[in-house]
N, C-alpha and C positions, 0 to 999 in steps of 0.2 A: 596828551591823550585824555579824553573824557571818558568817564566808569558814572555807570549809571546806580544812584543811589536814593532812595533805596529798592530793594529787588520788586521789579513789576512782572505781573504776568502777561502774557502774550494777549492775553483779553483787556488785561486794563490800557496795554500800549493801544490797541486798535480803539479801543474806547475814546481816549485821552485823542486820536487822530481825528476819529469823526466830530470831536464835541469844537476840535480848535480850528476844523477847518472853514475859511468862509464861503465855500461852495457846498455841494454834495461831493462824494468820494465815491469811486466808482472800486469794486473791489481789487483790481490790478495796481489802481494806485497806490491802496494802501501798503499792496505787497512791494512796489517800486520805492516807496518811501522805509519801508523797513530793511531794505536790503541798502539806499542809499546813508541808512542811520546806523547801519552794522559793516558798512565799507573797512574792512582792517587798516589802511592809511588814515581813519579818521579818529578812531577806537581801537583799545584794547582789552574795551568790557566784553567779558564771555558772552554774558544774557543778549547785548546786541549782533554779536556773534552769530548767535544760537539762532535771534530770533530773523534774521535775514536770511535765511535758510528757508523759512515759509512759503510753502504754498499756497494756492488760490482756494485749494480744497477749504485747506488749517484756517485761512484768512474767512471764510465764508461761513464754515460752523462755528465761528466765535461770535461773527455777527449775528448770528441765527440765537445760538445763544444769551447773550444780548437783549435782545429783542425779545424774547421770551421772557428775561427775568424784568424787565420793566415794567409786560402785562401782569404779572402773577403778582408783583409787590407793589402793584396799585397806583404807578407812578401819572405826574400830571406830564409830562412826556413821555412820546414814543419813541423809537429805534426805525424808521423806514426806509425801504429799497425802491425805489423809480428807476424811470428809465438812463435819470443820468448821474444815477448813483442811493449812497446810504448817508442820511441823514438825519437828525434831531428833529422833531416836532411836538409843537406840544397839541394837547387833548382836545376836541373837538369842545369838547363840553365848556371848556377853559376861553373859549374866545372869548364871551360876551368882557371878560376882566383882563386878559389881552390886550383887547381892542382900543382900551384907554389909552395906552402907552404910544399907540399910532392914530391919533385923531385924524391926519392927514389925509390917511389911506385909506378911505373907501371905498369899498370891495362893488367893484361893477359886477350885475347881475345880469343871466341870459334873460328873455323874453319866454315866454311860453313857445312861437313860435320859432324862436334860434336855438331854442333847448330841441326839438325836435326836428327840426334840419340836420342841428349836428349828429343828433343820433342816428338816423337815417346813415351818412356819412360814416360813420364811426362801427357801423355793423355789417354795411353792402359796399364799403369802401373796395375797389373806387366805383367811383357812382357819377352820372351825368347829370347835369342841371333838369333835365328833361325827366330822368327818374325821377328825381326829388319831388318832381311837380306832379306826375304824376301819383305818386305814393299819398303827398299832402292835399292834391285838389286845387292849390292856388300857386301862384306866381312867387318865387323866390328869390327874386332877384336882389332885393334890397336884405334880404336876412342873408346872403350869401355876401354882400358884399363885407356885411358888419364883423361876420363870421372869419372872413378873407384878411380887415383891416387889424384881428384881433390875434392875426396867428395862427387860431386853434386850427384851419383846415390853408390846402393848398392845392396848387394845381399840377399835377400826376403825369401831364401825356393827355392822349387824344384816342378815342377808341375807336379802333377798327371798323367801325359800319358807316351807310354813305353822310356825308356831312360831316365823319369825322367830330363830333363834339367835345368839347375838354372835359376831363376827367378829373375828380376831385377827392382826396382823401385828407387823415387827417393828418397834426404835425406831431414832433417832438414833445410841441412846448405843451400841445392838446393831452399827452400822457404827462407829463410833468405836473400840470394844473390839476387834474383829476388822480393825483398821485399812483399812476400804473406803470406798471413795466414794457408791458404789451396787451392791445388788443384783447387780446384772448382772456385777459383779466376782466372784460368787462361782464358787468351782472348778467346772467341767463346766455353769453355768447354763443354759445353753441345753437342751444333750440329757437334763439330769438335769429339766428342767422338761416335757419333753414325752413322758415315761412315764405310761403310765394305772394311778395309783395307786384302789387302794380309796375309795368314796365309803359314807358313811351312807345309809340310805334316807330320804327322807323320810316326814315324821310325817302321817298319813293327820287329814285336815279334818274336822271333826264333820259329819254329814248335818243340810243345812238343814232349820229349822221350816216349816212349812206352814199356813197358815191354813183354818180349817173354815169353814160358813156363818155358824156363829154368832161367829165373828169371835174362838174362841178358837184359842192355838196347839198344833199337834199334832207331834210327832215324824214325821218320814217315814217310818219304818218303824214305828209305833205305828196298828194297824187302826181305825179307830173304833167308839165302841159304841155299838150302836142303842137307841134310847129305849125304856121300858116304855111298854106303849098303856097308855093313861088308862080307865077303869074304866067298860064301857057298849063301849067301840070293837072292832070287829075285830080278832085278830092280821094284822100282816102276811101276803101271797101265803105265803113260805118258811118261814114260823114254824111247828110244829106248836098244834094247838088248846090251851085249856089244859083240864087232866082235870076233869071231871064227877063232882060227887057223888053218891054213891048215894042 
């Protein structure tokens, strides 16, 4: 049986979780792994005991905590929450001497105009290719695809009006990268979501076929045409006669 030595508190175990994991930790895990490290078949330490007993509440204000004393004591890392978890990072400020240590990796950049596709997307989500266009004024086709080949957005479903257009919002990976939880995190979302931007028109429906007597089909704007009389009959009341030979 292992006894954990020596005494940790409940904040420094969850600490010591995020710092050794090599992913992000989502807060459930953390509590799955504490309950898995205080299993009585494995242990006979009280404190693991104790601390497997934790809930998501206990687990979430420590992280909260945490993350508060890192801001206040000036640290060149942060404490952060995404969307696929709580994780280490270090300081914004801090890349340029970072950066060294991964010469390899440099950081692809959006374009003026994929920066503002995606926002588009990222605020009217879900949005059609057709809004986009019109919102920007030009063709997006190729900003859409760069956007598509890079993850940050994807394709939703097909909306409801004629034509049917694909619908496009964004991913996972697009709040991961911009470090959000959700949406709703984003700068000004609210009053930036309630501006009446430019819509496409929709695509006007074919005119339905029409059925004649004799059961074939006709255009609705296509007049029909009256039969030749059969040889011996009358013309029609409206018909002029037909000419007489000399």
């Amino acid at each position: 049986m292992e006894s954990l030595s020596p005494h940790m508190t409940l904040k420094q175990v969850i600490e010591a979780l995020v710092f050794a994991s090599p992913k992000p930790l989502l807060t459930k895990e953390i509590v799955s792994a504490l309950k898995a490290a205080g299993n009585s078949d494995q242990t006979d330490d009280q404190i693991a005991l104790d601390y497997a007993k934790a809930k998501d509440v206990e687990v979430h204000a420590a992280l909260l905590e945490l993350q508060a004393e890192y801001v206040q004591t000036a640290r060149a890392f942060r404490l952060v929450e995404a969307v696929n978890g709580w994780s280490f990072v270090t300081e914004p400020a801090a890349a340029l001497w970072v950066r060294q240590l991964y010469p390899e990796a440099k950081p692809t950049r959006l374009t003026g105009p994929q920066l503002e596709t995606l926002a588009i997307i990222a605020y009217r989500q879900p949005v059609t290719r057709a809004d986009m266009e019109a919102v920007r004024g030009v063709s997006v086709d190729g900003v859409m695809q760069i956007l598509l080949d890079r993850s940050l957005v994807k394709i939703a479903g097909r909306a409801e009006v004629p034509g049917r257009p694909l619908l496009y919002t964004t991913t996972e990976y697009f709040l991961q990268h911009f470090g959000l939880k959700t949406t709703d995190e984003l700068p000004n979302a609210d009053e930036l979501r309630r501006i009446n931007l430019p819509r496409a028109p929709f695509p006007e429906e074919p005119a339905p076929a029409t059925e004649s007597k004799e059961g074939e089909t006709l255009a609705a704007s296509e007049p029909p045409v009256a039969a030749e009389p059969n040889e011996g009959e009358a013309p029609a009341a409206n018909e002029p006669p037909p000419p007489t030979a000399d």
